[in-house]
C-alpha positions as CSV (number, residue, x, y, z in Angstrom):
1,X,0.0,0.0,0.0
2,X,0.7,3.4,-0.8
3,X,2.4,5.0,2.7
4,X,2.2,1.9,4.4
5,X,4.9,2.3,7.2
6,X,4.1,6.1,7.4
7,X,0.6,5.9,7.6
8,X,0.8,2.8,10.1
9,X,3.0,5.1,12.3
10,X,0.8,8.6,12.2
11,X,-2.5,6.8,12.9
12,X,-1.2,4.6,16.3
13,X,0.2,8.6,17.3
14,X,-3.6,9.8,16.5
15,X,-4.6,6.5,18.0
16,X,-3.3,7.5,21.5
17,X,-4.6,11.1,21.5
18,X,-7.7,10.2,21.2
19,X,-7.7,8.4,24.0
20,X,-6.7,10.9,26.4
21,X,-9.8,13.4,26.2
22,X,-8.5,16.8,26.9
23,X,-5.0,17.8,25.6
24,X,-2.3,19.1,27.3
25,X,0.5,21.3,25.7
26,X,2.5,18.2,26.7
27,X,-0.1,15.6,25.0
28,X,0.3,17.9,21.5
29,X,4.5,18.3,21.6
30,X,4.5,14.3,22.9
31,X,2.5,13.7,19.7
32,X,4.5,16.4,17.4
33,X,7.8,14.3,18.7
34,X,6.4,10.9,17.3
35,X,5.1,12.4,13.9
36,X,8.3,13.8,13.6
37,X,10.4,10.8,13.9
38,X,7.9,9.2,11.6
39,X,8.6,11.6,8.5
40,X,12.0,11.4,9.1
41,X,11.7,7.4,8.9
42,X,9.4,7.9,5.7
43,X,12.7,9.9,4.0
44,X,10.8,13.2,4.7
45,X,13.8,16.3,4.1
46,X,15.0,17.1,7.2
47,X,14.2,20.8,6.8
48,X,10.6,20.3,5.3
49,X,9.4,17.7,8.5
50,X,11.2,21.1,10.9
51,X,9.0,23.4,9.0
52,X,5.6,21.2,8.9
53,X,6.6,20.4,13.1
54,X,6.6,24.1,13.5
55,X,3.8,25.0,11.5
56,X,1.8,22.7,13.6
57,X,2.5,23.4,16.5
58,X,1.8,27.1,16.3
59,X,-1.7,26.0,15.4
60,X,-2.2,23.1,17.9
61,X,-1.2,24.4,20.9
62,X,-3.4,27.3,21.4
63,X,-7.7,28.1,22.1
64,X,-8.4,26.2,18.9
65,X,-7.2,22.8,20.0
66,X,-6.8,23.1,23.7
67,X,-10.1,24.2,24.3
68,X,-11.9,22.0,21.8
69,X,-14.7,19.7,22.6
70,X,-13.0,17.1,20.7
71,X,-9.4,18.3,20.5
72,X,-7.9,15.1,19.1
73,X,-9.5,16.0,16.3
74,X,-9.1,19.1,16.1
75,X,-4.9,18.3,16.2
76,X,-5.8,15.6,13.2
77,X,-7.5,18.0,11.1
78,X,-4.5,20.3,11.5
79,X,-2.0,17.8,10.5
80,X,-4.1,16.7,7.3
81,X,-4.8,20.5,6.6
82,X,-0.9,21.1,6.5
83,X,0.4,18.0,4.9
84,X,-2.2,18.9,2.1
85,X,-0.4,22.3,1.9
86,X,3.2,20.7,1.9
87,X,2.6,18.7,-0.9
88,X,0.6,21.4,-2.8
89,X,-2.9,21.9,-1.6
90,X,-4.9,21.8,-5.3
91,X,-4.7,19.8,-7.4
92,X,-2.3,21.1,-10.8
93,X,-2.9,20.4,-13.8
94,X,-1.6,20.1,-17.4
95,X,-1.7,23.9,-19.7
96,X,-2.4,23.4,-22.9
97,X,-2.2,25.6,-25.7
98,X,-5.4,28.3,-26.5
99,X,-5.0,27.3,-29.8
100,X,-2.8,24.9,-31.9
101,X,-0.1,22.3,-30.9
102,X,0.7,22.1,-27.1
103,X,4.1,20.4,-26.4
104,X,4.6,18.4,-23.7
105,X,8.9,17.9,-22.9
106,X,9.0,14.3,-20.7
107,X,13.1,14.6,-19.2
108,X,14.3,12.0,-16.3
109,X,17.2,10.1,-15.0
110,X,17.4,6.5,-16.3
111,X,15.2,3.8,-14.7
112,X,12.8,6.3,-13.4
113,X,10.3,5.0,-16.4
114,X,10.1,7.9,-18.4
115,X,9.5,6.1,-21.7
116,X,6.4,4.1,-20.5
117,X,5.0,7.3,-19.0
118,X,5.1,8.7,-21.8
119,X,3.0,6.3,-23.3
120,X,0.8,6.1,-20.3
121,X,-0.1,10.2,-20.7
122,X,-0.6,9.6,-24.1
123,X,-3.5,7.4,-22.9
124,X,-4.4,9.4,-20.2
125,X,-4.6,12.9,-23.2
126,X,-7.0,10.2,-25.9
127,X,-9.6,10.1,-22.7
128,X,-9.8,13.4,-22.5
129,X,-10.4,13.4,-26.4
130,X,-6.8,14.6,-27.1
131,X,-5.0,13.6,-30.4
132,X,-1.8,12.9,-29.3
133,X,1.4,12.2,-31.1
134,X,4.9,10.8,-29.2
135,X,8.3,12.1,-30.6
136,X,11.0,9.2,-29.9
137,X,14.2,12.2,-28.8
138,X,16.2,9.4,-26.9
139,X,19.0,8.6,-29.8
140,X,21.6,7.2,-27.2
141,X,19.6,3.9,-24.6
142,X,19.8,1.1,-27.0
143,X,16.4,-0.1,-28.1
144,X,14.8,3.3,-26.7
145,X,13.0,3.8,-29.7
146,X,11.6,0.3,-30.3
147,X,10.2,0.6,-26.9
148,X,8.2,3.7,-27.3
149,X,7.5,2.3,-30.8
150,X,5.8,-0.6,-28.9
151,X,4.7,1.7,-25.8
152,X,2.8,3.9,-28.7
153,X,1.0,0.4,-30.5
154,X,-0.2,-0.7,-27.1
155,X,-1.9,2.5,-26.3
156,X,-2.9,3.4,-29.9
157,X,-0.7,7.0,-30.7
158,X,1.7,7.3,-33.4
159,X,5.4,7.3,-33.1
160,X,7.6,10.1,-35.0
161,X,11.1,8.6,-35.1
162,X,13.5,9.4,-37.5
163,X,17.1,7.2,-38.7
164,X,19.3,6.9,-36.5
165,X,22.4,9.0,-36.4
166,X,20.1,12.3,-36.4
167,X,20.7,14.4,-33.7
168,X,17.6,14.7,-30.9
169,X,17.1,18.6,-31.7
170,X,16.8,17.9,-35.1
171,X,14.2,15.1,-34.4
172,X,12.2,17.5,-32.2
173,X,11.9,20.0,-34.7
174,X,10.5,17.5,-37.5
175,X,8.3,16.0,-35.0
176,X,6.6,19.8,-34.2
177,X,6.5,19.5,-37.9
178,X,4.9,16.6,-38.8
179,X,2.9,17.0,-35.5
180,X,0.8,19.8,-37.0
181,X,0.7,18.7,-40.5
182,X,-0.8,15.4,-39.3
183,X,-3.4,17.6,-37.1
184,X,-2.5,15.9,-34.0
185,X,-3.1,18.9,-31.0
186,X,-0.7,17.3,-28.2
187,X,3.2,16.7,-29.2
188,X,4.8,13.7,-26.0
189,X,8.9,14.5,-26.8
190,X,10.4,11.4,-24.8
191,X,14.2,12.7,-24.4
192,X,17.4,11.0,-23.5
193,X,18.0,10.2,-20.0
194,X,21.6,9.8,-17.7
195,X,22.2,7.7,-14.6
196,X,23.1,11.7,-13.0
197,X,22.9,15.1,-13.9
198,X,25.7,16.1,-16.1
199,X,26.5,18.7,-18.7
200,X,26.3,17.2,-21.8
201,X,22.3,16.1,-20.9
202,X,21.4,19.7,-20.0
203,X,22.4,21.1,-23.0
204,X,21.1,18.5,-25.3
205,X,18.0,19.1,-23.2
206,X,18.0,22.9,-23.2
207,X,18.6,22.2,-28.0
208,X,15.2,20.6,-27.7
209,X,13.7,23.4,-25.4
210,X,15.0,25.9,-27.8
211,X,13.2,23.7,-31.0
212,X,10.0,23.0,-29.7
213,X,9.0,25.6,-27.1
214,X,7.5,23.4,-24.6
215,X,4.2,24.5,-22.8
216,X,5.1,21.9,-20.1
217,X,8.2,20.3,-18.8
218,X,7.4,17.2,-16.7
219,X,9.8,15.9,-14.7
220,X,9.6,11.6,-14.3
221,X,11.5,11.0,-10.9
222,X,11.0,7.2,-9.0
223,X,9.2,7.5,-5.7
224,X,11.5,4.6,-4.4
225,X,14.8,6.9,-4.8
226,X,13.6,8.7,-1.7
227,X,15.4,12.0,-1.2
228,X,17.5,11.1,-4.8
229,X,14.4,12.0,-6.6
230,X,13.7,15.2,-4.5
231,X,17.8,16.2,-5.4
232,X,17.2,15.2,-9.1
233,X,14.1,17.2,-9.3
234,X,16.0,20.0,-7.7
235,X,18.9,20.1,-10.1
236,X,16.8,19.8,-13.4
237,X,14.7,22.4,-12.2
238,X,17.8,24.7,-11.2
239,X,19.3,23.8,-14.5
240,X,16.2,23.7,-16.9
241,X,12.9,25.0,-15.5
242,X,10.3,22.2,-15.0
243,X,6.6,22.7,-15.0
244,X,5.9,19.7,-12.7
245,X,6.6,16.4,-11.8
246,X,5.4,13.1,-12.4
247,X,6.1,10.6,-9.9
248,X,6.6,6.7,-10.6
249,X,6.3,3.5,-8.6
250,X,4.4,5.5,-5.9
251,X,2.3,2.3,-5.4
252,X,6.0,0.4,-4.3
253,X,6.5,3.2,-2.3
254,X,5.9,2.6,1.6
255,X,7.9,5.5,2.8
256,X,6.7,9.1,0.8
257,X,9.7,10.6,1.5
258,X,9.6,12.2,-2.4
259,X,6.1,12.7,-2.3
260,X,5.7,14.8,0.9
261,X,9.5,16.6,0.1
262,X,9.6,17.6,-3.7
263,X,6.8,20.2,-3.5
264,X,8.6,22.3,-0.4
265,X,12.1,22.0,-1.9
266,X,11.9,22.9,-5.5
267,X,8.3,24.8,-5.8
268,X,7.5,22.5,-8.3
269,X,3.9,20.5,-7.9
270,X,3.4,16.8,-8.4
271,X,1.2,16.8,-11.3
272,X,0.9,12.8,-11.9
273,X,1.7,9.3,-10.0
274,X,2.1,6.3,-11.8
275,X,0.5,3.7,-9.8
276,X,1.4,0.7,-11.6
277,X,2.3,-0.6,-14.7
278,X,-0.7,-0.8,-16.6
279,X,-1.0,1.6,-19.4
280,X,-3.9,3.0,-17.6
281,X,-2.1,3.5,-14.0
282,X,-0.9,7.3,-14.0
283,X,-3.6,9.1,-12.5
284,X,-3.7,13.1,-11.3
285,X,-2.4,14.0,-7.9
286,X,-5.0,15.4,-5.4
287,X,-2.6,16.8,-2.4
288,X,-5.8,16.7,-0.7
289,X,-6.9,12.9,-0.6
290,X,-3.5,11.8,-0.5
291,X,-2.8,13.2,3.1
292,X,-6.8,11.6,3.6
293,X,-5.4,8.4,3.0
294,X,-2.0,9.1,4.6
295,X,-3.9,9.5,7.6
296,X,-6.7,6.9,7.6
297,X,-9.3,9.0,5.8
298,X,-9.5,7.2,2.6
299,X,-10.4,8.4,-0.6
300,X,-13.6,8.3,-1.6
301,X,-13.8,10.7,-4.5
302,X,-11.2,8.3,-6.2
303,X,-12.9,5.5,-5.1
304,X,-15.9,6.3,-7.0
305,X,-13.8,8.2,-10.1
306,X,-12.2,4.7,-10.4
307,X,-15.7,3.2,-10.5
308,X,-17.2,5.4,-12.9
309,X,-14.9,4.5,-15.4
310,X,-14.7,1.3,-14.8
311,X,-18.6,0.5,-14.6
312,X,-20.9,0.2,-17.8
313,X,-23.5,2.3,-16.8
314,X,-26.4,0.5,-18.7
315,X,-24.6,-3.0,-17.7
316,X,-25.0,-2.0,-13.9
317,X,-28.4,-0.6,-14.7
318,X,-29.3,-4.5,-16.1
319,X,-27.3,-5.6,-13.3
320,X,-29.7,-3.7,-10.6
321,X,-32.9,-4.9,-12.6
322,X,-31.5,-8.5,-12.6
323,X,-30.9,-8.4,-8.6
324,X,-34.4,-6.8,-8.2
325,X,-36.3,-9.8,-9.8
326,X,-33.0,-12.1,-8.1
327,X,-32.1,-13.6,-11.1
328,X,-28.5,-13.6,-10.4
329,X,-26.4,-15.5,-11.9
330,X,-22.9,-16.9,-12.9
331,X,-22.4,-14.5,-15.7
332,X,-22.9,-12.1,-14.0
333,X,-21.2,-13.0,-10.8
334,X,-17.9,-13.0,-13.7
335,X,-19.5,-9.4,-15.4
336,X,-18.8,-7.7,-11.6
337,X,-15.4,-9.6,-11.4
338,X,-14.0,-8.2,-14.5
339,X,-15.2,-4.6,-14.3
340,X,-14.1,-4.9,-10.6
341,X,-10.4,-6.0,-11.6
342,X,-10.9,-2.9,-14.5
343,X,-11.0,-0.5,-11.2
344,X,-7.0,-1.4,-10.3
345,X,-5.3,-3.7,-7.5
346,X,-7.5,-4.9,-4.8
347,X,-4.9,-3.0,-2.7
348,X,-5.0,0.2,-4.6
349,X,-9.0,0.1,-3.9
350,X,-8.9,-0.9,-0.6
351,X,-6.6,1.5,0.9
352,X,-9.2,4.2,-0.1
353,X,-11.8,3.3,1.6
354,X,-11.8,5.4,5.0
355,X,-10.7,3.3,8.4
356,X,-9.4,0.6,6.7
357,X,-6.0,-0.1,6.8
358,X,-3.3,-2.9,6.9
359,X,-4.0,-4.5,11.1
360,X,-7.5,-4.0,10.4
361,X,-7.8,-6.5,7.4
362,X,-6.0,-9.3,9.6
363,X,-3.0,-9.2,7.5
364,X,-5.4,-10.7,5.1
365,X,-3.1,-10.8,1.5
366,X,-4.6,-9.7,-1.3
367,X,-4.1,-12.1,-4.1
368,X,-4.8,-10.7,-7.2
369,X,-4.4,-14.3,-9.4
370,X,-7.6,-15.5,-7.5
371,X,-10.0,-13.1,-9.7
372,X,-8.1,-15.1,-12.7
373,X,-8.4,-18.3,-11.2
374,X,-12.0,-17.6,-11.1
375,X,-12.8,-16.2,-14.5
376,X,-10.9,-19.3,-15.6
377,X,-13.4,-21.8,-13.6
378,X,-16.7,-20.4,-14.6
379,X,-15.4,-19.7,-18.2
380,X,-15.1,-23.7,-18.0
381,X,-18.9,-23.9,-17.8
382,X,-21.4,-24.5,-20.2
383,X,-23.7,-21.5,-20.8
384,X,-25.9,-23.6,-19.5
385,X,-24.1,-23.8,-16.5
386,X,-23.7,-20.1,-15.9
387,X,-26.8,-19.0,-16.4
388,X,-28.4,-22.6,-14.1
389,X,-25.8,-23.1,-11.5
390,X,-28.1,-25.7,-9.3
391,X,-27.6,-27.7,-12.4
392,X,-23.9,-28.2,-11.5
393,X,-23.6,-31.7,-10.2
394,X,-20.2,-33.9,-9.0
395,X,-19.5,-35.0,-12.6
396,X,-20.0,-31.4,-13.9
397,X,-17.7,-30.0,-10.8
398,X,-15.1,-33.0,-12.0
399,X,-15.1,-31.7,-15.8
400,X,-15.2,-28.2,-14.9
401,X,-11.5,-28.3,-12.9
402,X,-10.4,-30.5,-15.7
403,X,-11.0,-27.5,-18.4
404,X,-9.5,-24.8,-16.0
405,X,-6.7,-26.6,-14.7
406,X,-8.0,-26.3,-11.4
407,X,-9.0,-28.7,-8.3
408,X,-12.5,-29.7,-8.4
409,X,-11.9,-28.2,-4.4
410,X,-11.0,-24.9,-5.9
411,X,-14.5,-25.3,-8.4
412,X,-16.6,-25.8,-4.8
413,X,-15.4,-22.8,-3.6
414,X,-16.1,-20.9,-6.1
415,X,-19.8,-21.9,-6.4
416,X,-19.6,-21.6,-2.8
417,X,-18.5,-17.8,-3.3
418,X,-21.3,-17.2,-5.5
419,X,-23.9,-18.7,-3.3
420,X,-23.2,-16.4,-0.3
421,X,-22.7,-13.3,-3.2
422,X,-26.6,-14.7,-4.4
423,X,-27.8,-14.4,-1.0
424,X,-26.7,-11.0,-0.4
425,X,-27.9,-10.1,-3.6
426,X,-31.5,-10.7,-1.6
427,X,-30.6,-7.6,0.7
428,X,-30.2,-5.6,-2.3
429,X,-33.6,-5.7,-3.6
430,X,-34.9,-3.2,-1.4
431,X,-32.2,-0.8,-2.9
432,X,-34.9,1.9,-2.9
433,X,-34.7,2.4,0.8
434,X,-31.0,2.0,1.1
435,X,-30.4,4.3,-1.1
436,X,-33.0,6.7,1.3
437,X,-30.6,5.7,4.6
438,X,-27.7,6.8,2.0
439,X,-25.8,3.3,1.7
440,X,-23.9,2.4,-1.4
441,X,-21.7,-0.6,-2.3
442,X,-20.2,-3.3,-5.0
443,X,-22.5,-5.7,-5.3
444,X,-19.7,-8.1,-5.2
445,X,-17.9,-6.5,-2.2
């Protein structure tokens, strides 16, 4: 989980100021002591955590916490009020040309992933009806073309490249070129990257700043490097100007050292987070709902922006007629499966929902080859089958595991799965009044 060990940390500090009722100016530094070591732990810049202490403290210990009702509270809103501001407060998004060709320079270190990012915004530009085109700049990491070339296929955006032997500048400038001709409105230049800062990267960098006139500089840094990323992101932003940062492996990330430091140290906001390595795992960065879920809170505006375009909205809406008359079945037991693994990692979607965290699941492991296991068993079945599960006698059960590779103990526990989802299908046929006591849910969570 995202935060893991910091998050863990912070909410057993919460944990034991809630217990104690009224504060004490000792209670609130006691508690400023333990958050402080925890940032520090989580890779947090040493001046940033002395800044966010102080800033804390001048609000904590006065009339507005002291003399609270519910002063724990109070201290916890605080901390999520000024970890929000640390790493940005808004949201920051992407500026795009008025009219024209907007130009979008991708620069990073090497291994930070900067080429599949590149390919992952492109993605992320097409669903906001963009016409995106990637320019391949990187003429020096063998086979750096040939992977956006196959980056570009599996998300469905052309490729400019050019022979190789021409310079990256030159590349740039064709690729603005053919860019407009070609009518495409957003221009990805993926450029050359270095395992540090050095000269001769700057200025081939600074070439392709001069060609194309970016309207944004992004940035890729790898959450996992810790304060590296933060020093990275502070020397190409010294050197060249960035716009913002995109920030990778942030779901491997159990620290947030580079999350919670980059903002305060260079100025610069995150503007992305790759989140795995799907093409469809770089998603916006709400300061906001990440200090939520650093702290317990969740994220539910995600949590339901993930299921909104995940779900079929007419599907769910024959999904809700089907568990009205309670004709569920095996299909689509699979149907809420599938658009259920469409959402992201189990993981990913639990850690959003508010409360929940890692002690509270009983170390329960997510194991995300189950949902295949699954779709495999009932994709063993007959229609027949699927749609008349009572049907499904010991011989069936022996065939079934046969044609998924499965035991037939594995094929019982499925059915038996689908039995206890049937039954609380039955609760959700009154959804008219839940929906009047305000409850929502998965149908198969």
């Amino acid at each position: 989980m995202v935060f893991e060990g910091l998050s863990e940390k912070l909410q057993n500090t919460f944990k034991k100021l809630k217990g104690k009722g009224k504060l004490t100016e000792k209670d609130i530094n006691d508690a400023m002591r333990e958050v402080k070591l925890a940032l520090l732990e989580a890779d947090v810049n040493f001046k940033v955590v002395k800044k966010f202490i102080d800033s804390i403290k001048a609000r904590a210990v006065g009339a507005e916490v002291l003399e609270s009702l519910t002063p724990a509270q109070q201290v916890i809103k605080i901390v999520n009020e000024e970890m929000t501001k640390l790493m940005g407060e808004t949201q920051s998004k992407l500026t795009f040309s008025a009219r024209g060709l907007t130009v979008i320079l991708m620069a990073g270190l090497q291994g930070t992933g900067k080429t599949t990012t590149c390919g992952k915004l492109a993605l992320y530009l097409k669903k906001m009806n963009k016409n995106p085109i990637l320019a391949a700049c990187d003429v020096y990491r063998p086979a750096a073309v040939e992977q956006l070339k196959i980056v570009g296929e599996k998300v469905g955006v052309p490729v400019f490249t050019m022979p190789q032997g021409v310079k990256a500048d030159e590349i740039a400038k064709n690729a603005l070129k053919a860019a407009q001709e070609r009518g495409h409105d957003v221009l990805i230049v993926d450029t050359s990257g270095r395992l540090h800062i050095d000269s001769e990267l700057m200025d081939e960098l600074d070439r392709i700043k001069a060609c194309v006139m970016p309207h944004e500089i992004l940035l890729v840094v790898d959450a996992m490097t810790g304060q590296d990323a933060v020093n990275a992101a502070q020397g190409f932003n010294d050197r060249l100007g960035i716009d913002g940062i995109i920030m990778t492996k942030l779901d491997g990330d159990t620290r947030g050292g580079a999350a919670l430091s980059v903002k305060e140290v260079t100025g610069k906001p995150i503007k992305f987070m790759g989140v795995g390595e799907k093409a469809e795992a770089l998603e916006p960065f709400y300061p906001d709902r990440m200090a939520s879920r650093i702290l317990g809170m969740g994220d539910v505006l995600s949590l339901i922006e993930k299921a909104q375009g995940s779900y079929d909205e007419e599907k769910a809406k024959e999904l809700e007629k089907r568990m009205r008359s309670q004709d569920f079945n095996l299909e689509d037991f699979l149907e809420q499966l599938q658009q259920m693994k469409n959402m992201g990692s189990m993981s990913q979607i639990l850690e959003m929902i508010p409360g929940l965290n890692k002690k509270q699941l009983g170390g329960m492991q997510i194991d995300e080859k189950e949902i295949v296991h699954i779709e495999a068993i009932i994709n063993s079945m007959t229609k027949k089958e699927r749609l008349t599960p009572t049907i499904i006698n010991g011989s069936r059960r022996k065939r079934i595991a046969l044609g998924s590779g499965m035991p037939v103990s594995k094929v019982n526990s499925v059915l038996k799965q689908f039995e206890q989802t049937k039954k609380m299908m039955k609760q959700f046929s009154g959804m008219g009044k839940m929906k009047k006591k305000g409850k929502m849910g998965f149908p198969f969570m």
